[in-house]
Backbone as XML, in Angstrom:
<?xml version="1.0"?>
<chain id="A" units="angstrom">
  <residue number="1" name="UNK">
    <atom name="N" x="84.651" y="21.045" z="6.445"/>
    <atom name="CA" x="84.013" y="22.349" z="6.398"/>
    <atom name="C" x="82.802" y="22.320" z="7.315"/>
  </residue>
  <residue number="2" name="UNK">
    <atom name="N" x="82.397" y="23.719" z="7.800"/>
    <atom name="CA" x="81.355" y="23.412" z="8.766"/>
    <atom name="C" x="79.822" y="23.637" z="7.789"/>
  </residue>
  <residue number="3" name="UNK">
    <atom name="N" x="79.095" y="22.696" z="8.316"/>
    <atom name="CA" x="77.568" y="23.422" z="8.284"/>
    <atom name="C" x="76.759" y="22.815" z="9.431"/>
  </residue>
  <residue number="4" name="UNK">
    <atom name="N" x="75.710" y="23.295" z="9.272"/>
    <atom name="CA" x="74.849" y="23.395" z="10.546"/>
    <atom name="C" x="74.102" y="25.044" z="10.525"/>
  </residue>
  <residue number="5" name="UNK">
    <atom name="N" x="73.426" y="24.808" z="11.524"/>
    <atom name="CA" x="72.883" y="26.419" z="11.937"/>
    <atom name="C" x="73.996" y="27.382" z="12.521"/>
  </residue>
  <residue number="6" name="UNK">
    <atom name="N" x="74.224" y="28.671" z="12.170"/>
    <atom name="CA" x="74.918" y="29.101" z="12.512"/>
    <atom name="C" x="74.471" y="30.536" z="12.957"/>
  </residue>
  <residue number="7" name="UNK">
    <atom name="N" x="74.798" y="30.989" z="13.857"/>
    <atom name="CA" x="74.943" y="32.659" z="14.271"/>
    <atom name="C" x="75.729" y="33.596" z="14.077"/>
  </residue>
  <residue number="8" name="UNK">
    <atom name="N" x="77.190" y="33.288" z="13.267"/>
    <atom name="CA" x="77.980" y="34.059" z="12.715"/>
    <atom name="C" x="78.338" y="33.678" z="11.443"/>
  </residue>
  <residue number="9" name="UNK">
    <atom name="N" x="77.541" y="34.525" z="10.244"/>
    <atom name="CA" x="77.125" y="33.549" z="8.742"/>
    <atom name="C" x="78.676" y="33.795" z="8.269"/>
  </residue>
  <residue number="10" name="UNK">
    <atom name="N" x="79.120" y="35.251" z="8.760"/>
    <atom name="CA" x="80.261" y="35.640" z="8.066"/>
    <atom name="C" x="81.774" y="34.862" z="8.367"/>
  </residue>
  <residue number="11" name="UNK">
    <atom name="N" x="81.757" y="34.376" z="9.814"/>
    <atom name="CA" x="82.517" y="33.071" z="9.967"/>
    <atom name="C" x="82.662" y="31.619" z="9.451"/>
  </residue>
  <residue number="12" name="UNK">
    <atom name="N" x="81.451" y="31.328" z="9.355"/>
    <atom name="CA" x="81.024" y="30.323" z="8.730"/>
    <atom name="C" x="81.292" y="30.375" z="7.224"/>
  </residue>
  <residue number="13" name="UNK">
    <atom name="N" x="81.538" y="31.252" z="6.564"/>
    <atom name="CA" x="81.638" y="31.774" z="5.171"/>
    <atom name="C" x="83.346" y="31.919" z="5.232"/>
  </residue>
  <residue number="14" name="UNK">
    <atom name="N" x="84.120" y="32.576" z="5.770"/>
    <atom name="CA" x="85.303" y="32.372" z="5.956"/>
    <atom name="C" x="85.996" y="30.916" z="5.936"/>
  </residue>
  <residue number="15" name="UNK">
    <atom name="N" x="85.468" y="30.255" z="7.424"/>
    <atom name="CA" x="85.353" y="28.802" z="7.330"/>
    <atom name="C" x="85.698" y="28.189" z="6.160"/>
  </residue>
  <residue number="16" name="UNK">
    <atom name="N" x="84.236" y="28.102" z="5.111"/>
    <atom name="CA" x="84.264" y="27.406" z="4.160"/>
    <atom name="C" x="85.053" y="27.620" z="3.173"/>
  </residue>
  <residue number="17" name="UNK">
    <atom name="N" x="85.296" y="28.816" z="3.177"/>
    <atom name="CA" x="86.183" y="29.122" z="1.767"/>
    <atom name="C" x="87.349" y="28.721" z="1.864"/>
  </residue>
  <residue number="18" name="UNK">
    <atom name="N" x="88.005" y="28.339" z="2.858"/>
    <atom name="CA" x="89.321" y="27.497" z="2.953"/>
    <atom name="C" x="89.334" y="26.249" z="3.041"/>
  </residue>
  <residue number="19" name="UNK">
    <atom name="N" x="88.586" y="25.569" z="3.159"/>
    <atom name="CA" x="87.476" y="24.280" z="3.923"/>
    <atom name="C" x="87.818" y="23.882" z="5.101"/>
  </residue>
  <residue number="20" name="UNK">
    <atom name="N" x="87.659" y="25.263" z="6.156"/>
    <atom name="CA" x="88.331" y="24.902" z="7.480"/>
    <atom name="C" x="87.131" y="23.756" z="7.977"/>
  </residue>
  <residue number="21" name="UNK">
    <atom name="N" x="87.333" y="22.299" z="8.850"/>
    <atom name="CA" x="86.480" y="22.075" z="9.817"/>
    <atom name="C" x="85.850" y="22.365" z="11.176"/>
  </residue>
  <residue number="22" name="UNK">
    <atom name="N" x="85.642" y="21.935" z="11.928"/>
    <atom name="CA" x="85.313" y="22.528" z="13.254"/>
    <atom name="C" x="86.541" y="22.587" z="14.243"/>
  </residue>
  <residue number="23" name="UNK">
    <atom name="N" x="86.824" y="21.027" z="13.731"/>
    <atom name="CA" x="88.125" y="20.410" z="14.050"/>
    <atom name="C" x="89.387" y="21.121" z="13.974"/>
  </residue>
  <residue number="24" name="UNK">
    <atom name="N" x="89.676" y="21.664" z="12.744"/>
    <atom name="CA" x="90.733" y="22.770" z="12.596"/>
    <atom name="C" x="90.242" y="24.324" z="12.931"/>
  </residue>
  <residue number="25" name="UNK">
    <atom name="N" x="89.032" y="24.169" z="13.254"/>
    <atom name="CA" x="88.661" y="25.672" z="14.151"/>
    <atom name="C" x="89.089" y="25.597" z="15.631"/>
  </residue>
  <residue number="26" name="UNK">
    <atom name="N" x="88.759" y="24.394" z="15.867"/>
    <atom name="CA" x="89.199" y="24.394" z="17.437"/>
    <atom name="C" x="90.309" y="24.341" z="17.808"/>
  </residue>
  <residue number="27" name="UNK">
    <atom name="N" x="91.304" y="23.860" z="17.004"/>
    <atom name="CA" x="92.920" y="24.307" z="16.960"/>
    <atom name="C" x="93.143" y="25.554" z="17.462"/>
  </residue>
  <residue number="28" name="UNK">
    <atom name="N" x="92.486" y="26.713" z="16.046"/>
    <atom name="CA" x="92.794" y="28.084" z="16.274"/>
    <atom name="C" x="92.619" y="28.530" z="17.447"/>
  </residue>
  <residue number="29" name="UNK">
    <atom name="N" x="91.235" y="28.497" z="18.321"/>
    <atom name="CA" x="90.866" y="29.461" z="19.476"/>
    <atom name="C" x="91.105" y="27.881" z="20.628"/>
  </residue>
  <residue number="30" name="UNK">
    <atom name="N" x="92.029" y="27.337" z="20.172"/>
    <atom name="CA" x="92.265" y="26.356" z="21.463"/>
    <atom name="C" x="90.634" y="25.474" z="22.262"/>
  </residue>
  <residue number="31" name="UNK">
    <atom name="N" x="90.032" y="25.041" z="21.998"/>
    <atom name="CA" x="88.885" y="24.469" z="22.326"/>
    <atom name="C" x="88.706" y="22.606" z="21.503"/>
  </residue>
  <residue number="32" name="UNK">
    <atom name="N" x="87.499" y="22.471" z="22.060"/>
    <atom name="CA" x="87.066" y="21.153" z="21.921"/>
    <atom name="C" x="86.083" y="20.994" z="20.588"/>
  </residue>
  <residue number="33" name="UNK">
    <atom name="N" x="86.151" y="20.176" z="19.528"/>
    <atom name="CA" x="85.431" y="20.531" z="18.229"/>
    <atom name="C" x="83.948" y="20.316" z="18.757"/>
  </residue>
  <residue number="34" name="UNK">
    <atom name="N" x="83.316" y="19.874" z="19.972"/>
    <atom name="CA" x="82.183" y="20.220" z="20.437"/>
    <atom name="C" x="81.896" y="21.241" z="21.005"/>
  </residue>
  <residue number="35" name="UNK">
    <atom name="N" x="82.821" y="22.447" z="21.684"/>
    <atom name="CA" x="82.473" y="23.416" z="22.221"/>
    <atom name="C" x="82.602" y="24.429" z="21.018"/>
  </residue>
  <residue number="36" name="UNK">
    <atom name="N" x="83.432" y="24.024" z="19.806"/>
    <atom name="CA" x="83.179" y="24.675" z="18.980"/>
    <atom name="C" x="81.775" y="25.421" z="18.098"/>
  </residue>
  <residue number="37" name="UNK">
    <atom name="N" x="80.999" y="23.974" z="18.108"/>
    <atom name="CA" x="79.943" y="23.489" z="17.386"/>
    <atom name="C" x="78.700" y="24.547" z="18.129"/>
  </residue>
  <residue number="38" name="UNK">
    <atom name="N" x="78.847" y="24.873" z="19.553"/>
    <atom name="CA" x="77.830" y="25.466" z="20.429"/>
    <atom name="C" x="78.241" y="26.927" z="20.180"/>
  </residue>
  <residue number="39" name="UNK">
    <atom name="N" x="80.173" y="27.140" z="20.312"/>
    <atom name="CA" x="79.948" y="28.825" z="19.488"/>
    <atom name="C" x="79.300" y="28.935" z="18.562"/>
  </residue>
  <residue number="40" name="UNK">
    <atom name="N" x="79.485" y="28.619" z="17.368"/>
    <atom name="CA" x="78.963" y="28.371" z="16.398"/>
    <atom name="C" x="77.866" y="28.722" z="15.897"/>
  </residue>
  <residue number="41" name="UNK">
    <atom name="N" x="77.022" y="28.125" z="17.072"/>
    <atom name="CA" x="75.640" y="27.785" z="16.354"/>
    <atom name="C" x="74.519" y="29.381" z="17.812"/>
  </residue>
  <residue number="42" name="UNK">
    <atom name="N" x="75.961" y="29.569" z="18.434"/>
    <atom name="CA" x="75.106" y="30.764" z="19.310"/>
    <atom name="C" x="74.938" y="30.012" z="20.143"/>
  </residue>
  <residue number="43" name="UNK">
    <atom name="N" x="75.015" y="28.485" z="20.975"/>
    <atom name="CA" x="74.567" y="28.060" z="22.373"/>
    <atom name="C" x="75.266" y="29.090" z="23.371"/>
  </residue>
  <residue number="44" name="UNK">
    <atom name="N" x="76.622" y="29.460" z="23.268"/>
    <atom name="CA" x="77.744" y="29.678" z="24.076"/>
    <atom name="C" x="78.409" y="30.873" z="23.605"/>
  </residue>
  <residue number="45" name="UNK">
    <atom name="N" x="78.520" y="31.681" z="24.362"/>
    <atom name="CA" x="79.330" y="32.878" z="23.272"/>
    <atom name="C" x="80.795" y="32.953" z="23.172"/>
  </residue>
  <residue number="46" name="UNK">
    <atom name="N" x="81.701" y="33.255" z="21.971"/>
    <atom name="CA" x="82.754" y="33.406" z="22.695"/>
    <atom name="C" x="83.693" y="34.154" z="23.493"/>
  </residue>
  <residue number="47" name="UNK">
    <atom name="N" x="84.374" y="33.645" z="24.001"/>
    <atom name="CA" x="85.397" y="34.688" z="24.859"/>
    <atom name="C" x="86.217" y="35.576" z="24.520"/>
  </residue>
  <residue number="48" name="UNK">
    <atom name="N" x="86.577" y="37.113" z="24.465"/>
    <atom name="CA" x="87.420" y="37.946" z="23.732"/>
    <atom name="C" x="88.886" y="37.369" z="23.433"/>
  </residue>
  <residue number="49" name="UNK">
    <atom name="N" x="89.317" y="36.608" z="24.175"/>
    <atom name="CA" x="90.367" y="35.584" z="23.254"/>
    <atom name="C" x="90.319" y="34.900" z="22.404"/>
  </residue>
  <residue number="50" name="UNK">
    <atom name="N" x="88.954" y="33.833" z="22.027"/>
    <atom name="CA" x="88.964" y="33.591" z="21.229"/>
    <atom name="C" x="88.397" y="34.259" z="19.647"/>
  </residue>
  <residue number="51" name="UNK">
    <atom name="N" x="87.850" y="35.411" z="20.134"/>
    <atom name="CA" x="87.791" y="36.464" z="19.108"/>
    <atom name="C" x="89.421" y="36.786" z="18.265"/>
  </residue>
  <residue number="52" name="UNK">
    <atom name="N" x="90.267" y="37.289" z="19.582"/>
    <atom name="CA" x="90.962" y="37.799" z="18.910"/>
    <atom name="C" x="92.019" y="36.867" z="17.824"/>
  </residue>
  <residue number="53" name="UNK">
    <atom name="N" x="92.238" y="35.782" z="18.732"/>
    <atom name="CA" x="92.876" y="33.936" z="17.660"/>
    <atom name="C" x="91.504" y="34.218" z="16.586"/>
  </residue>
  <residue number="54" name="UNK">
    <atom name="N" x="90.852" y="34.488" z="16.529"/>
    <atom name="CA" x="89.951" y="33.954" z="15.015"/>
    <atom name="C" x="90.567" y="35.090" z="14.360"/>
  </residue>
  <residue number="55" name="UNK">
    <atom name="N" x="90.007" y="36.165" z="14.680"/>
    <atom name="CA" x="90.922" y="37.592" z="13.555"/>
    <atom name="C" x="92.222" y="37.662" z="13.450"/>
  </residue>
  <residue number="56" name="UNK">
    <atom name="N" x="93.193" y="37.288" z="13.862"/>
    <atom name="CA" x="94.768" y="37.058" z="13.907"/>
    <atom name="C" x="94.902" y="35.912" z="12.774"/>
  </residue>
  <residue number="57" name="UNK">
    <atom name="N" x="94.545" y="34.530" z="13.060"/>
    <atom name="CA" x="94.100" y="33.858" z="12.318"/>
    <atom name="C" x="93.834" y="33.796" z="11.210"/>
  </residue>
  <residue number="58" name="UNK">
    <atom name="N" x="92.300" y="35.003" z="10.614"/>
    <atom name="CA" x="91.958" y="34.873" z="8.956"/>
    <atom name="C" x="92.595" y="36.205" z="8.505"/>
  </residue>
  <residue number="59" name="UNK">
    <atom name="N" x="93.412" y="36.811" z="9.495"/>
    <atom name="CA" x="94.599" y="38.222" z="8.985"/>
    <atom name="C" x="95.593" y="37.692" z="8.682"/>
  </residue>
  <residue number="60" name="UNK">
    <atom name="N" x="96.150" y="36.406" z="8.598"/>
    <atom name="CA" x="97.421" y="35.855" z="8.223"/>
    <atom name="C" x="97.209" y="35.441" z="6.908"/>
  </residue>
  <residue number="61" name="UNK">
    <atom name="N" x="95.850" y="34.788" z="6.756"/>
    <atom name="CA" x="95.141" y="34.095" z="5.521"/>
    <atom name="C" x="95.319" y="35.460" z="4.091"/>
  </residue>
  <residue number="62" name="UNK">
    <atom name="N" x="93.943" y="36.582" z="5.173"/>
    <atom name="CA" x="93.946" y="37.010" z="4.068"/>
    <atom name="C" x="93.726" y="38.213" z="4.572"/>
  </residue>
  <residue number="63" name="UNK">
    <atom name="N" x="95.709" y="38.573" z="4.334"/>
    <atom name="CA" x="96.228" y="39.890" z="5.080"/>
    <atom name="C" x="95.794" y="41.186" z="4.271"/>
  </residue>
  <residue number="64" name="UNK">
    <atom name="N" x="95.379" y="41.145" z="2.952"/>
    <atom name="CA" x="94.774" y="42.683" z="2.264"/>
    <atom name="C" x="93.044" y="42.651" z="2.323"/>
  </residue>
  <residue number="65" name="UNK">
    <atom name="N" x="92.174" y="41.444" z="3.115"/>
    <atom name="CA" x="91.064" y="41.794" z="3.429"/>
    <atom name="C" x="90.724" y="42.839" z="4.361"/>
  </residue>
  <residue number="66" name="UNK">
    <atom name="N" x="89.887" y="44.548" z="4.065"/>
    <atom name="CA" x="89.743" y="44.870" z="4.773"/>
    <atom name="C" x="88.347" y="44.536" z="5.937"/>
  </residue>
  <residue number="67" name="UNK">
    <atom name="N" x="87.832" y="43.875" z="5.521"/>
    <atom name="CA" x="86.146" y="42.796" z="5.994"/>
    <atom name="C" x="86.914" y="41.869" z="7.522"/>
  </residue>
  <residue number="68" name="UNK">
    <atom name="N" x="88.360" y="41.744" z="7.336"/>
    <atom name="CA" x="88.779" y="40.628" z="8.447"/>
    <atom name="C" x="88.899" y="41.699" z="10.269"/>
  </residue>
  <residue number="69" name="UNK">
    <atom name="N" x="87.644" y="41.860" z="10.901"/>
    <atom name="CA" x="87.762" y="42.899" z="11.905"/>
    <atom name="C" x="86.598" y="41.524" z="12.918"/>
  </residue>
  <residue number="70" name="UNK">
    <atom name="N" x="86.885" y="41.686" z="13.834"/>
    <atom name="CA" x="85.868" y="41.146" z="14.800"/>
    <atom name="C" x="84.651" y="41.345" z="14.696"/>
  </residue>
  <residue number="71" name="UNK">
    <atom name="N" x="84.433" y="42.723" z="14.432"/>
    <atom name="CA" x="82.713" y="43.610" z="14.069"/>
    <atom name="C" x="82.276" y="42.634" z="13.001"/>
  </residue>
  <residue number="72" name="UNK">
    <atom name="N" x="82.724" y="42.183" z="11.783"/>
    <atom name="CA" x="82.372" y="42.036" z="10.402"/>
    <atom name="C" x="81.772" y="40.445" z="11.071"/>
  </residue>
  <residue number="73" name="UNK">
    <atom name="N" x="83.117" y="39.381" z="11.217"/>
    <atom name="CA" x="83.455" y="38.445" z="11.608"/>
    <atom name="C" x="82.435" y="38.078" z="12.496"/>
  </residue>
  <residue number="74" name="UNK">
    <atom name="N" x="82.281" y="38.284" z="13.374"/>
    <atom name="CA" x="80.872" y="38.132" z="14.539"/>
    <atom name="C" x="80.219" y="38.630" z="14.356"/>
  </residue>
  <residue number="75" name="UNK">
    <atom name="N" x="79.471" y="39.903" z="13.323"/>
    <atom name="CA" x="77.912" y="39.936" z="13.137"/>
    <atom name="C" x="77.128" y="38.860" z="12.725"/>
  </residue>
  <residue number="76" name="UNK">
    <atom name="N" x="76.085" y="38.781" z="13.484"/>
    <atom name="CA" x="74.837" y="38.195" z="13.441"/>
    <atom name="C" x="74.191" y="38.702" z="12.713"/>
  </residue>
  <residue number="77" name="UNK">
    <atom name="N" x="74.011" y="39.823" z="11.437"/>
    <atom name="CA" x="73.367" y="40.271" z="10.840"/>
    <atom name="C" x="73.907" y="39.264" z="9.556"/>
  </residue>
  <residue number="78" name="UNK">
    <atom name="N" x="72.416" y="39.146" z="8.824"/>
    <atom name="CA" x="72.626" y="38.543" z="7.373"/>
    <atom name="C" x="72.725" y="39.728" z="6.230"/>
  </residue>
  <residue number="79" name="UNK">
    <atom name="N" x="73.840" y="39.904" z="5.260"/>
    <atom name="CA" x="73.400" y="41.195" z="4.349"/>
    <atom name="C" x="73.681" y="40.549" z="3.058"/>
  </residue>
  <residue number="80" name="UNK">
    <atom name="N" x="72.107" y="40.269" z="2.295"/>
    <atom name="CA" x="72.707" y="39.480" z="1.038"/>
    <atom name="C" x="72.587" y="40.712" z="0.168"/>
  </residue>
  <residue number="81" name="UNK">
    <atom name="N" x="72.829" y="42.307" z="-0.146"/>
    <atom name="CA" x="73.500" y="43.126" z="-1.277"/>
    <atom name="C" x="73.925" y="42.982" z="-1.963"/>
  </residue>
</chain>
């Protein structure tokens, strides 16, 4: 599972709830579990492909979430409500 600092809490929260690693993140959007670690954390942004492999991805998981959209998924906003 990942932790660390992160810039997309709501990925990171997805992540964990399955206990994806970085390692099996970098599977999904095809990358290196270190270039992962720099999306991640906001060094590097990612590329609209690998947007769309992450939402394809947690839409297979969890196909009646309506929260699984790129917008939700990549905000940088924290909303603890």
């Amino acid at each position: 599972m990942y932790t660390g600092k992160v810039k997309y809490p709501e990925l990171a929260k997805l992540m964990a709830s399955i206990g994806m690693s970085k390692k099996d993140y970098a599977k999904v959007i095809g990358k290196a579990p270190s270039a992962v670690s720099d999306k991640l954390s906001g060094k590097t942004d990612f590329k609209w492909s690998e947007i769309v492999a992450t939402v394809l991805y947690f839409k297979k998981i969890f196909p009646d979430n309506p929260d699984i959209t790129s917008d939700k998924i990549f905000s940088t906003n924290v909303n603890y409500s």
